[in-house]
Structures are given as structure tokens and as C-alpha cells.
SEVEXDO-877988 format. One record per residue (C-alpha): x negated, y, z negated; residue in three letters. Coordinates in nm, 2 decimals. Layout:
# residues N
ATOM        X        Y        Z    aa
ATOM        X        Y        Z   ALA
...
# end
This chain:
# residues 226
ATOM        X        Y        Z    aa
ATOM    -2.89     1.32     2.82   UNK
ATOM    -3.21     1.48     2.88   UNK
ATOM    -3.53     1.26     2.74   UNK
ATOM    -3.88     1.42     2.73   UNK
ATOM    -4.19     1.21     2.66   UNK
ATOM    -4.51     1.33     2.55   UNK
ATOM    -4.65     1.02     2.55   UNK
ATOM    -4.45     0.67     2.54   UNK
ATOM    -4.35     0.55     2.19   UNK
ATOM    -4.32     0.19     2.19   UNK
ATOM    -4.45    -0.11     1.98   UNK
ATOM    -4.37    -0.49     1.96   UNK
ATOM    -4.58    -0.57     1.66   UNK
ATOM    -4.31    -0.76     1.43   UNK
ATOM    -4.39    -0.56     1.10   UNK
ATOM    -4.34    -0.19     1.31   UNK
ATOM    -4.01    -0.35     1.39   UNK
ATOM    -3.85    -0.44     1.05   UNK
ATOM    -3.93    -0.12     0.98   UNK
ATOM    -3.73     0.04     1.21   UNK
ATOM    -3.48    -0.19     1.13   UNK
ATOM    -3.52    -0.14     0.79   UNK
ATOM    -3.50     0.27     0.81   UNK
ATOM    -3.15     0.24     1.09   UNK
ATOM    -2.96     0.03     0.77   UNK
ATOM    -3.10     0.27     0.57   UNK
ATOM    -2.95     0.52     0.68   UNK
ATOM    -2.67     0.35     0.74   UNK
ATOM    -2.60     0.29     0.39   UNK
ATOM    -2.74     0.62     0.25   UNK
ATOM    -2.41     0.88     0.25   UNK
ATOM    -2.64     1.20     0.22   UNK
ATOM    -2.94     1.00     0.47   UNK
ATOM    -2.93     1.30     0.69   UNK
ATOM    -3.02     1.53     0.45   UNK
ATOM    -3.27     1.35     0.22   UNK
ATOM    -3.66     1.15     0.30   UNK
ATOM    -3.65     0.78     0.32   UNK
ATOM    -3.99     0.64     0.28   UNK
ATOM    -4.05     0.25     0.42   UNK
ATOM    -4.37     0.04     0.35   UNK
ATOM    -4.31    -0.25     0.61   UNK
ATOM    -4.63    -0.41     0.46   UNK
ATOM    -4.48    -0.42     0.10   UNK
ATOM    -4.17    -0.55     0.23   UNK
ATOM    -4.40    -0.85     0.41   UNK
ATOM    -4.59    -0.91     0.08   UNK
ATOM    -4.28    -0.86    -0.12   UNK
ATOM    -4.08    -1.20     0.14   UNK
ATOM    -4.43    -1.38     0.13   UNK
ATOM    -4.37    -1.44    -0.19   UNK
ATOM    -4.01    -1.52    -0.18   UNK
ATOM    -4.10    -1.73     0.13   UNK
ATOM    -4.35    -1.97    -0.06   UNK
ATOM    -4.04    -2.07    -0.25   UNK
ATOM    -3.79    -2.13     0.05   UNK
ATOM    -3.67    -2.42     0.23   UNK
ATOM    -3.42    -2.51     0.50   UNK
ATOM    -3.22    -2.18     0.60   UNK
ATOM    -3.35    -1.97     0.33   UNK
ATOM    -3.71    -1.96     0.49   UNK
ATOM    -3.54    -1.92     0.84   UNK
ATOM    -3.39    -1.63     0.78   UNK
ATOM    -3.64    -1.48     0.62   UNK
ATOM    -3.89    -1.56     0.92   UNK
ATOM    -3.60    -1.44     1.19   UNK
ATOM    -3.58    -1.10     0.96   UNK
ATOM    -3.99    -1.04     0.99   UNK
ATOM    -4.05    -1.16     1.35   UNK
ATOM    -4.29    -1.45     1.25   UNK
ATOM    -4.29    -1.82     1.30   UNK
ATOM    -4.42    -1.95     0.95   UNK
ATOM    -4.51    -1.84     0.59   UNK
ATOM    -4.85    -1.83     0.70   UNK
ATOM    -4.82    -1.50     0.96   UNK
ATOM    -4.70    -1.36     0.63   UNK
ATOM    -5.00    -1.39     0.45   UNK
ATOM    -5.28    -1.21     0.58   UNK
ATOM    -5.48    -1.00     0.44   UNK
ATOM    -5.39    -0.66     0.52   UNK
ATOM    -5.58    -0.54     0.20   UNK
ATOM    -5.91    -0.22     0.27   UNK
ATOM    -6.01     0.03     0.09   UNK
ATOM    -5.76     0.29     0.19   UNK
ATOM    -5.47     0.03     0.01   UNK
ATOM    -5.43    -0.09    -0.29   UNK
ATOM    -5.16    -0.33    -0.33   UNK
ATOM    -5.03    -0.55    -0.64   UNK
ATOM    -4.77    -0.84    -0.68   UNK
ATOM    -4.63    -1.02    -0.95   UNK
ATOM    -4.27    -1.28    -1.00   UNK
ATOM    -4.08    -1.20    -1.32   UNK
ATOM    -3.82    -1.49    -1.39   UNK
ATOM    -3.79    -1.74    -1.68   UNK
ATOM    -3.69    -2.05    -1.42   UNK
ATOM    -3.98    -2.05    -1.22   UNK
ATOM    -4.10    -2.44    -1.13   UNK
ATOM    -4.47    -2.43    -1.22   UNK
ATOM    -4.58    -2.61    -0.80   UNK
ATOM    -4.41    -2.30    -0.71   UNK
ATOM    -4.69    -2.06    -1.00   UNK
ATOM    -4.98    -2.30    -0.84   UNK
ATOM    -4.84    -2.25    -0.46   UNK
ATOM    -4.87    -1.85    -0.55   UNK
ATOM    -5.21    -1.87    -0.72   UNK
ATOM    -5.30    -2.06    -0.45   UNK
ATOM    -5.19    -1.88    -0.14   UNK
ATOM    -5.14    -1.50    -0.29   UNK
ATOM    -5.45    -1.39    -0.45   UNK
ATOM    -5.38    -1.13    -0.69   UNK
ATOM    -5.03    -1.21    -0.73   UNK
ATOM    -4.92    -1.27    -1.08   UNK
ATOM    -4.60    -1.50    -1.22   UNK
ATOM    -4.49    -1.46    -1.50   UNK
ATOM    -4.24    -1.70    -1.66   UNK
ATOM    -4.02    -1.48    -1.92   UNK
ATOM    -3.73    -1.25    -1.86   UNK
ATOM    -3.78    -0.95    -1.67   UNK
ATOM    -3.74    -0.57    -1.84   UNK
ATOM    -3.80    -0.24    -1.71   UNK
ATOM    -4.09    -0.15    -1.94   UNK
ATOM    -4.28    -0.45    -1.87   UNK
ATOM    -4.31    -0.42    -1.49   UNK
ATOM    -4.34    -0.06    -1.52   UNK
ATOM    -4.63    -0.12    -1.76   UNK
ATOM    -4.76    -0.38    -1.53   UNK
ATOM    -4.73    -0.13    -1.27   UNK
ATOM    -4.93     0.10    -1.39   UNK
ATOM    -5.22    -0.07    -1.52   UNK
ATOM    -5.29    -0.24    -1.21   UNK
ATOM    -5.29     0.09    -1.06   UNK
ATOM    -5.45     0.27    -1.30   UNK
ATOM    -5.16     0.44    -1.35   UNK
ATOM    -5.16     0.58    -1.00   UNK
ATOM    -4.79     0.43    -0.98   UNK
ATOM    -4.63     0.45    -1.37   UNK
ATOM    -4.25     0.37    -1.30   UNK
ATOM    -4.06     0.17    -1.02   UNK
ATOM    -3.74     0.08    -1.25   UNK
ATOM    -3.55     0.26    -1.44   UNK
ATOM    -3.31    -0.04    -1.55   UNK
ATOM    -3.37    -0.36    -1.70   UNK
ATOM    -3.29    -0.60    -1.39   UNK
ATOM    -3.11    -0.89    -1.41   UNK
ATOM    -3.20    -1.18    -1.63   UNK
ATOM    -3.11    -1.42    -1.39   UNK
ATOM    -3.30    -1.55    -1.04   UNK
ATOM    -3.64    -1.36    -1.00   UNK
ATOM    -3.75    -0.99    -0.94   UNK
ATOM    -4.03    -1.00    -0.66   UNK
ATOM    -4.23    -0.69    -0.74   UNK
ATOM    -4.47    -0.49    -0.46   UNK
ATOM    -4.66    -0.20    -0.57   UNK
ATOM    -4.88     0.01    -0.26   UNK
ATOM    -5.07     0.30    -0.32   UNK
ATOM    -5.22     0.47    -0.01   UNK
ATOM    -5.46     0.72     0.02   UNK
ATOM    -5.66     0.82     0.36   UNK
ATOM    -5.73     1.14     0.60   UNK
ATOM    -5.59     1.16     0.92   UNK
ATOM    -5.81     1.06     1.21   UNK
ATOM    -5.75     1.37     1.38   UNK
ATOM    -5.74     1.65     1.06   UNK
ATOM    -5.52     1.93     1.03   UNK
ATOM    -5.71     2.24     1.00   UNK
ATOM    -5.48     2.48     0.74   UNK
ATOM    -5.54     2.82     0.90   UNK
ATOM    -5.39     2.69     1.18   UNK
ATOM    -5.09     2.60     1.00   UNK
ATOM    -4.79     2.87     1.13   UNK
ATOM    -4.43     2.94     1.06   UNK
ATOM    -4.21     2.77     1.38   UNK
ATOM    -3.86     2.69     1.34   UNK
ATOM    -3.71     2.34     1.13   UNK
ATOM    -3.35     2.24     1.26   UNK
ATOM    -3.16     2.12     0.99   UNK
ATOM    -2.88     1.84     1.01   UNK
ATOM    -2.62     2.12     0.99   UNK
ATOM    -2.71     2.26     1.28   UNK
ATOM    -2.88     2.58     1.14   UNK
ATOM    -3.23     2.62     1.13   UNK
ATOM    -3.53     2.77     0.92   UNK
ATOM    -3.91     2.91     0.99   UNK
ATOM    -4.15     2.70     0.77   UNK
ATOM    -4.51     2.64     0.78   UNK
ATOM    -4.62     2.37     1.00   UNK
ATOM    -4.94     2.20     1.03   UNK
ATOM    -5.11     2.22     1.37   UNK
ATOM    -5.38     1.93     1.49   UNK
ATOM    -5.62     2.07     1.75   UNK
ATOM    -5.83     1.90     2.02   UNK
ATOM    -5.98     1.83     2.31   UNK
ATOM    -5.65     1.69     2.45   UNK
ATOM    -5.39     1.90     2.42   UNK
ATOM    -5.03     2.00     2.60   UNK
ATOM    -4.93     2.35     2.48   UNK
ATOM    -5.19     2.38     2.22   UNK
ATOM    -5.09     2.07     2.04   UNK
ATOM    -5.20     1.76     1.97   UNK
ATOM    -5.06     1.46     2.19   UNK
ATOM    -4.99     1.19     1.91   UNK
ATOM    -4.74     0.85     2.00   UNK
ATOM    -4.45     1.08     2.06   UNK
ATOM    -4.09     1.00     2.20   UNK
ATOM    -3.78     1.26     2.15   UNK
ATOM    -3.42     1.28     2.26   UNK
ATOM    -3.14     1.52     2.21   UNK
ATOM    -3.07     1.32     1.91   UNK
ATOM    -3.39     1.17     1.79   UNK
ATOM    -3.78     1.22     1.77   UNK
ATOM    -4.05     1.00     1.60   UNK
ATOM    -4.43     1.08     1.60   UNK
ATOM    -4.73     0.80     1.52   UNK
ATOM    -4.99     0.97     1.34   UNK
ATOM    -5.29     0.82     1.28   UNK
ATOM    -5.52     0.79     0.95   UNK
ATOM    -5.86     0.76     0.98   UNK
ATOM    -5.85     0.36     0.92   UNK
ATOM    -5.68     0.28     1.25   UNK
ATOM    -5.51    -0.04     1.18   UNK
ATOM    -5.29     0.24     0.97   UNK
ATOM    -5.08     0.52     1.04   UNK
ATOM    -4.75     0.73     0.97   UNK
ATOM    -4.45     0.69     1.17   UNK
ATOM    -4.27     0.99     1.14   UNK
ATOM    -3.92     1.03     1.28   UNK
# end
């Protein structure tokens, strides 16, 4: 097999690796994955086990610490909050014991439980006020009335640290799954380094595979494209 590298693509921060992990069973489990986007917030997934960890004991929280790479319900919560994110959290569930509503108050600022049965309209109304409607739906059914529905709601907006100039955008050929291929526009980042005219992002490829880190303009953030 014949590997090329523009620059080696590699990372051992625990939340970049649940989300590869996450997008591999994705696709996985997806029958038309090939052929469709799958989109993965590792840092609403981390919110989303906080708060299910603040309620764990005994093998319950071990597995959800072995799943994110970190030793205690602490590494979970950190602030990862700026002003290119705005994230919300809430618990829906009609059993919930009211040390575990104090431990979230407590420990997850901003996080809201709320002790009734959840329905669709509610969380999405939830949703959408505290994102000023940025983000109006996330369920279209009414989810179980039993247990608890753990809900994460991240909206993102930033530039990219290095900006993609449009009238250097260009038609070059897009290989689809099926083994044809396509000319559509694609963006072009310019700069002083370059290989072949092109920007050298993060960048690993195979004959199977390639994945691409581009950075926003806040750099504890950026797009992993693969």
C-alpha cells in the first residue's frame, strides 16, 4: 500500500480519540455511511457523560471513564466554553434524586434538571430558547418516559485561522464511493507555506483513507475532516 504524508496526522488527546472512535462505529452502523455526512461533536459527547457521570457509581462510572480516556468525573468537567461556542445542558426524567439536582447545580453551571416527563416539544422548545433559536429541533419523537434523556445542545461559529480566499476556489475532481468521480468547486487556502500551491494543514492519506485538521481562528478548535 502506498501512504503519502503531507504532514503527520496524529493526536493522543482523549476527547480527539472518542471521536474517532465514535465516527469508525458510526460508520459501522450507518448502511448508506459511505454515501452520506456524519458530523461528531466529541465535546458535546463529554458534556453530555459528565452529566451522566455525576450520577454513576461502581462500574457504571468506569466505563464511562474507560470510554473518554479520563481518570475521574472531574477531567470531564472543564470548561471548554469561549466565545466561538455556545453550549447548553439540561436532564429530563421524573425519578431524579434531588443530591443528584444539587450535585448538577453544583458542578455543571448552566445545566438544567428538570423533574417531569420528557416530550419532544419541550426539549425542542428548551432548545431553542437557549439558543436563541439558533438550534430549534433535536427530536422528532417523544423519548421514552422511563430513565433520563441527557440533552447537549453546541452551536459553533468561527473563521478559519488560515481563510479561504473564494476566487481561488476552482473546479478539481471529487471521487465518489462508487468509484466514479465529479469536477466541483473546491476551496483553495494560500500561504507562505505551501507544497504544490496548497496549503499544508494536519494531513495523513492512504489508498483508502484521508483526514485533514483544519484550524479556526480560536486554536484550542478545529475541523477534522476525513
Amino acid at each position: 500500500m502506498r501512504v503519502r504524508f503531507m504532514s503527520q496526522f496524529s493526536t493522543n488527546r482523549p476527547m480527539d480519540l472518542l471521536a474517532f472512535f465514535l465516527f469508525g462505529k458510526q460508520l459501522d452502523s450507518e448502511p448508506d455511511a459511505s454515501t452520506s455526512n456524519i458530523v461528531i461533536s466529541p465535546l458535546s459527547v463529554y458534556q453530555t457523560l459528565a452529566m451522566a457521570a455525576l450520577g454513576a457509581k461502581g462500574s457504571t462510572a468506569d466505563r464511562i471513564y474507560r470510554l473518554t480516556g479520563v481518570p475521574s468525573v472531574d477531567a470531564l468537567l472543564d470548561d471548554y466554553s469561549s466565545d466561538a461556542m455556545l453550549l447548553v445542558n439540561s436532564i429530563w426524567s421524573n425519578v431524579l434524586r434531588e443530591d443528584y439536582v444539587e450535585a448538577v447545580k453544583k458542578r455543571l453551571p448552566g445545566t438544567t434538571a428538570y423533574c417531569e416527563v420528557p416530550t419532544a416539544s419541550r426539549i425542542n422548545a428548551w432548545v431553542g430558547d437557549k439558543t436563541k433559536h439558533l438550534i430549534g429541533h433535536i427530536l422528532d419523537d417523544d423519548p421514552s418516559p422511563d430513565g433520563a434523556v441527557l440533552v447537549n445542545a453546541a452551536y459553533f461559529k468561527d473563521s478559519w485561522q488560515v481563510k479561504f480566499n473564494p476566487y481561488s476556489t476552482r473546479p478539481m475532481k471529487f471521487d465518489l464511493p462508487n468509484g466514479a468521480s465529479k469536477m466541483v468547486p473546491m476551496m483553495v487556502a494560500e500561504s507562505t507555506e505551501k507544497k504544490r500551491g496548497m496549503k499544508v494543514f494536519a494531513y495523513y492519506a492512504d489508498d483508502d483513507f484521508q483526514v485533514a485538521s483544519i484550524p479556526y481562528s480560536h486554536p484550542e478548535y478545529s475541523a477534522v475532516i476525513a
